[in-house]
C-alpha positions in Angstrom: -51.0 12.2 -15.4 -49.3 14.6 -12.9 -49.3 11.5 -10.8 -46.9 9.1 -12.8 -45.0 12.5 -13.7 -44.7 12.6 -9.9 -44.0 9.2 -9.4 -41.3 8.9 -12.4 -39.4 11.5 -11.0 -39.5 10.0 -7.5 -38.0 6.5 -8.9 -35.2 8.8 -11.2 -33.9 10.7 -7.6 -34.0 7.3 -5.7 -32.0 5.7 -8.8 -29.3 7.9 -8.6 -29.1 8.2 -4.6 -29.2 4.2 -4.9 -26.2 4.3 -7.5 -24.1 6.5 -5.5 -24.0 4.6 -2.5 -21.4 2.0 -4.1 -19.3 4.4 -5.2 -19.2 6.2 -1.7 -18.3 2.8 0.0 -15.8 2.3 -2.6 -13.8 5.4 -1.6 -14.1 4.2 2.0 -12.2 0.5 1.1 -9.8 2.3 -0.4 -9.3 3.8 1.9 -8.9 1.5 4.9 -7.1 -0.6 2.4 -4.5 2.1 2.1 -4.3 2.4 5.4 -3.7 -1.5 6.0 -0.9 -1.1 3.4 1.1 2.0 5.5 0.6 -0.4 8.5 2.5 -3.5 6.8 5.4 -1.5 5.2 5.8 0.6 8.5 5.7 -3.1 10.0 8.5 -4.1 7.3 10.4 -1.3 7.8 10.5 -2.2 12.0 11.9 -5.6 10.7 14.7 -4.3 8.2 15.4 -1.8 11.1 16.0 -4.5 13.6 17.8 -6.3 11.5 20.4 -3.7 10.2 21.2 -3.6 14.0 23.3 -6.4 13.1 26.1 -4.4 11.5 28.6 -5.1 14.4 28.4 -8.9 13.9 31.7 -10.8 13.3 30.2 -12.3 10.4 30.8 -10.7 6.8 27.9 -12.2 5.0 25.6 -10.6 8.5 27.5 -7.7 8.2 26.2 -7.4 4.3 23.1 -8.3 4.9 22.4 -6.1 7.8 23.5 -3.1 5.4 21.2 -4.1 2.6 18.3 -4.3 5.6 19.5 -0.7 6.7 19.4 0.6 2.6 15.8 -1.3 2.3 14.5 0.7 5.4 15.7 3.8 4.4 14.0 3.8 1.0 11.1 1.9 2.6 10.7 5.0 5.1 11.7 7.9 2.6 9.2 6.2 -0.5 6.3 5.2 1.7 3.8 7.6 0.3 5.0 6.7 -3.5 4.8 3.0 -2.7 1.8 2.8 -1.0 0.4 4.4 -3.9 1.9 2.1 -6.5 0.3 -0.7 -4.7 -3.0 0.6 -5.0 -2.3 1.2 -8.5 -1.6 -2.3 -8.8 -4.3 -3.7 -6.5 -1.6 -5.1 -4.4 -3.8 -7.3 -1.1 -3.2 -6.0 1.9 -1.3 -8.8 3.0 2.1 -9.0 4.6 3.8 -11.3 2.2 2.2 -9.8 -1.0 3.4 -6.4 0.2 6.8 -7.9 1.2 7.6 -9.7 -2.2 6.5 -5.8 -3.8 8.3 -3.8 -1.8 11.5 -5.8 -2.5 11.1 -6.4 -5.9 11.0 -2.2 -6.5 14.4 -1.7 -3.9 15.9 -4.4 -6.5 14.6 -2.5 -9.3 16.1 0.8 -8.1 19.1 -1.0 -6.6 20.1 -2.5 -10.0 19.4 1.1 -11.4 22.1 2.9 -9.7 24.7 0.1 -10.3 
């Protein structure tokens, strides 16, 4: 009797170890995946950087469009954290054009928000 007491215990502890072991590498996708998300929008920021560097250009329609480039990286750099959460959130992929088409569609959202 003591034996199956034993041995019913034993499978109980090596149940619960068992079922935590998910969870634990769970925590440690997120949290690769959030850091492959900082990488892309600090990537995305470089590119909206180099392109605002395209504000002395003769063209007017450059000219705009290296301004908006210069806004997007300065909300891009300033809401990284928030972002990068909000992605998780909404189980964005870590992948450059899924994070791209995100990331613009919430500097549109706020954009249209102050005008």
């Amino acid at each position: 009797m003591r034996t199956k007491t034993t041995i019913l215990g034993f499978v109980i502890v090596l149940a619960a170890i068992l079922c935590q072991i998910p969870a634990q590498g769970s925590n440690t996708e997120t949290v690769t995946t959030k850091a492959r998300l900082e990488a892309l929008v600090d990537e995305y920021i470089a590119c909206c950087e180099a392109k605002s560097a395209l504000r002395g250009s003769r063209s007017e329609k450059i000219r705009h469009s290296a301004v908006r480039s210069c806004m997007k990286a300065d909300f891009y750099r300033y809401s990284k954290k928030e972002l990068v959460e909000l992605m998780l959130e909404n189980n964005i992929e870590p992948k450059a054009y899924k994070v791209r088409l995100f990331l613009n569609e919430r500097f549109n959202v706020i954009l249209q928000a102050k005008e």
